[in-house]
C-alpha atoms as a printed R data frame, in Angstrom:
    type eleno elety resid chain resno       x      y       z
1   ATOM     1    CA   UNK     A     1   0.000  0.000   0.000
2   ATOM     2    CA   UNK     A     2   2.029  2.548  -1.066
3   ATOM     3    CA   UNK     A     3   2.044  5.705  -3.231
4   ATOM     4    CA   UNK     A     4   0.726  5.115  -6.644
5   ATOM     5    CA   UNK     A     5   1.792  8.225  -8.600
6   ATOM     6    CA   UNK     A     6  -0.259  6.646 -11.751
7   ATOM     7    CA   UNK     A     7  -3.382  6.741  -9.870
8   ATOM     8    CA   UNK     A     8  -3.121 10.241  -8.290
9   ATOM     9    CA   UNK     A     9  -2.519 11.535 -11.602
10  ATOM    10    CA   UNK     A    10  -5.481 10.221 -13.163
11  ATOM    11    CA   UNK     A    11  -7.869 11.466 -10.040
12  ATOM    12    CA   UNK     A    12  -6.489 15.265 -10.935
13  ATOM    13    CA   UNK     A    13  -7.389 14.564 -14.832
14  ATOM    14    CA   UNK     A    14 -10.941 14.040 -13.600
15  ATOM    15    CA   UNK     A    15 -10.956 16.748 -10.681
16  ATOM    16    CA   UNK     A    16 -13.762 19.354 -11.760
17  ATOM    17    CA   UNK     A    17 -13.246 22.750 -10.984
18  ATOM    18    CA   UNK     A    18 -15.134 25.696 -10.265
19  ATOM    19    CA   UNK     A    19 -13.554 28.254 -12.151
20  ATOM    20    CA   UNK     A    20 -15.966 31.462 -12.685
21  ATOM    21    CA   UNK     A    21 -15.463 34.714 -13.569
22  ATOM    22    CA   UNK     A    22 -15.432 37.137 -10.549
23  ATOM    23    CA   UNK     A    23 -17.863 39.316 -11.848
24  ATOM    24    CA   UNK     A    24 -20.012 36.140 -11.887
25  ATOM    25    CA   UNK     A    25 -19.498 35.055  -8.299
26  ATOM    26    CA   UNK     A    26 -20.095 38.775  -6.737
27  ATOM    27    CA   UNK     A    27 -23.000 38.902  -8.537
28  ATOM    28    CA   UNK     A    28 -24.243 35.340  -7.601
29  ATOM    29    CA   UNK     A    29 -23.100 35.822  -3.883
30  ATOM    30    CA   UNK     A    30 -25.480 39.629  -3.994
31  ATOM    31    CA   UNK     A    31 -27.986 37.974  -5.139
32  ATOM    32    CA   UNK     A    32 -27.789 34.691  -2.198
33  ATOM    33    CA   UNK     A    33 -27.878 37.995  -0.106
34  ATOM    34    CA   UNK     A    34 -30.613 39.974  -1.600
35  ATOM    35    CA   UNK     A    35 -28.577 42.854  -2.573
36  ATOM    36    CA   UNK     A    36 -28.477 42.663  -5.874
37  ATOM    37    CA   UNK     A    37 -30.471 45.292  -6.596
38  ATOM    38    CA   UNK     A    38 -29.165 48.233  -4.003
39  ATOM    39    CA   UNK     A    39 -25.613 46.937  -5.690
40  ATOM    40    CA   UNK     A    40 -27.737 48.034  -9.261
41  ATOM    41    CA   UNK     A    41 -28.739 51.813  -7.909
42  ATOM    42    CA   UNK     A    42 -25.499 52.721  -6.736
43  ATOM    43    CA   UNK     A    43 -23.674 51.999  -9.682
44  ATOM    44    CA   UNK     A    44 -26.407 53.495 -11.945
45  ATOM    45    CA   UNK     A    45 -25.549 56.636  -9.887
46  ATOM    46    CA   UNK     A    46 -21.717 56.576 -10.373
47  ATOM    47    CA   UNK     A    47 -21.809 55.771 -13.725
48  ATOM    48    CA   UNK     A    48 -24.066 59.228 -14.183
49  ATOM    49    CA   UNK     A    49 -21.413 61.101 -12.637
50  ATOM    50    CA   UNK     A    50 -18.635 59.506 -14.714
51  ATOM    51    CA   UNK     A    51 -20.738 60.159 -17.736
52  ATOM    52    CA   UNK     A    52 -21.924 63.372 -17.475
53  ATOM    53    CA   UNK     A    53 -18.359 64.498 -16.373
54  ATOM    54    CA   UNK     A    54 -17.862 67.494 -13.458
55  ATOM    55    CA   UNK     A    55 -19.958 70.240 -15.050
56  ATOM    56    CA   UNK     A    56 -23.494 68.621 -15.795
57  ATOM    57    CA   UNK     A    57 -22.422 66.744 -12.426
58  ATOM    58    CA   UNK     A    58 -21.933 70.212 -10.430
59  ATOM    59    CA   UNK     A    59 -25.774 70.805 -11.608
60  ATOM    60    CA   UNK     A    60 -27.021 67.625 -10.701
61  ATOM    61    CA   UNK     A    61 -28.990 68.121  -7.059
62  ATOM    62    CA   UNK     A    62 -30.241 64.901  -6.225
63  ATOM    63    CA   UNK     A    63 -29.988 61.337  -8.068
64  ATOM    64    CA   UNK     A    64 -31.858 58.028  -7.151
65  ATOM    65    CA   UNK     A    65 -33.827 55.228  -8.178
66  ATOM    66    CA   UNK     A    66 -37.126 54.163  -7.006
67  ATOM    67    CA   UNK     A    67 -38.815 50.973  -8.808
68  ATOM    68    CA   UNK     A    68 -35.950 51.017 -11.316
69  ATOM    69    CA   UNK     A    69 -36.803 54.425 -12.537
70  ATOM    70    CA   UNK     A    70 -33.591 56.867 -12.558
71  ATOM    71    CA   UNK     A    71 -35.056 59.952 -11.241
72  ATOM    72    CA   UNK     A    72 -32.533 63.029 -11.268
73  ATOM    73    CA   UNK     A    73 -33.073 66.313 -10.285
74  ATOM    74    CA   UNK     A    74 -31.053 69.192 -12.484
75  ATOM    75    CA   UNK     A    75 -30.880 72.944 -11.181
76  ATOM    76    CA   UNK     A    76 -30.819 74.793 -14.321
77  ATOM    77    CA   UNK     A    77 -33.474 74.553 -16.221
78  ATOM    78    CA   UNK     A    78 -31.487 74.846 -19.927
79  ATOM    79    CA   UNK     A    79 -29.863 72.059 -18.973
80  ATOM    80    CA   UNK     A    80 -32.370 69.733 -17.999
81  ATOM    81    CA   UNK     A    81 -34.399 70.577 -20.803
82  ATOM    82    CA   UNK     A    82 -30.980 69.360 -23.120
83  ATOM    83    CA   UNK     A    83 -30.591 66.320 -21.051
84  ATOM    84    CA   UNK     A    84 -34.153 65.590 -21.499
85  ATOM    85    CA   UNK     A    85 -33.845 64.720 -24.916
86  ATOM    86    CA   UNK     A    86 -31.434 62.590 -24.072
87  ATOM    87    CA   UNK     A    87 -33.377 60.187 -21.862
88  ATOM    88    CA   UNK     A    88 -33.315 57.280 -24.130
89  ATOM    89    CA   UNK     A    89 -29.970 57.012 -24.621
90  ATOM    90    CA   UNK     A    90 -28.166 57.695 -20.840
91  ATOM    91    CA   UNK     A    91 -31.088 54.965 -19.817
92  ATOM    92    CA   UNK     A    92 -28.846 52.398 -22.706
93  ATOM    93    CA   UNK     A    93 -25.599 54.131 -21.448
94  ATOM    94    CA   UNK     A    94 -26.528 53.147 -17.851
95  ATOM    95    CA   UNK     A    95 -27.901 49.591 -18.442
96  ATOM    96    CA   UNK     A    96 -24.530 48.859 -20.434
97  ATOM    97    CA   UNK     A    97 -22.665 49.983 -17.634
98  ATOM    98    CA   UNK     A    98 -24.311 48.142 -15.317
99  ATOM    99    CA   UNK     A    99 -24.665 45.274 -17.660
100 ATOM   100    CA   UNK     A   100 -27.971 44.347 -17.266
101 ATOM   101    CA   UNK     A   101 -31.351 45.976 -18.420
102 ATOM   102    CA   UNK     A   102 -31.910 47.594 -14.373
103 ATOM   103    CA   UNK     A   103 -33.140 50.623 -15.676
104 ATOM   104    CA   UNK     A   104 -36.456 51.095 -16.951
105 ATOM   105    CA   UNK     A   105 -36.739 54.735 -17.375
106 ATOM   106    CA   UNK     A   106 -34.851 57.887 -16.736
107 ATOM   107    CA   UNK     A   107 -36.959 60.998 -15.378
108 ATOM   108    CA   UNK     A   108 -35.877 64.512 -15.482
109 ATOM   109    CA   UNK     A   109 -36.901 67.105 -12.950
């Protein structure tokens, strides 16, 4: 009964693994903790700061998401009536960064 280097070789042949990406497993392990979605809003709120760079940033007073609606609150009025017309497409600039469709609808005020 000794140590059969033939035989421990073929066992680590047939060894499964459980290789993942890590991007995978966070998201798996938020979900097993239900906070998948929290983990959603605040990235859907830094990636509209990263966007929309300092100055439309600067202008932005208040930014969250209620029943995956992006609601965000701009102080100049020019501005928000620009972005507006944009709604459509920071929604699909969002949901790529987040990499999931999260965001159902982006709302101006």
């Amino acid at each position: 009964m000794g140590f059969d280097i033939e035989r421990e070789n073929k066992k680590l042949r047939y060894r499964r693994t459980n290789d993942a990406p890590v991007g995978s497993v966070i998201l798996r392990m938020l979900k097993a903790y239900g906070i998948e979605d929290k983990y959603f809003e605040a990235r859907a709120k830094q990636l509209w700061h990263e966007t929309m760079g300092p100055t439309i940033s600067g202008y932005t007073q208040n930014i969250y998401v209620k029943n995956r609606k992006l609601y965000i609150t701009i102080s100049s009025a020019s501005l928000r009536q620009e972005i507006s017309y944009s709604k459509e497409k920071i929604r699909t600039f969002i949901n790529e960064g987040i990499g999931q469709d999260f965001i159902k609808a982006v709302m101006i005020w």
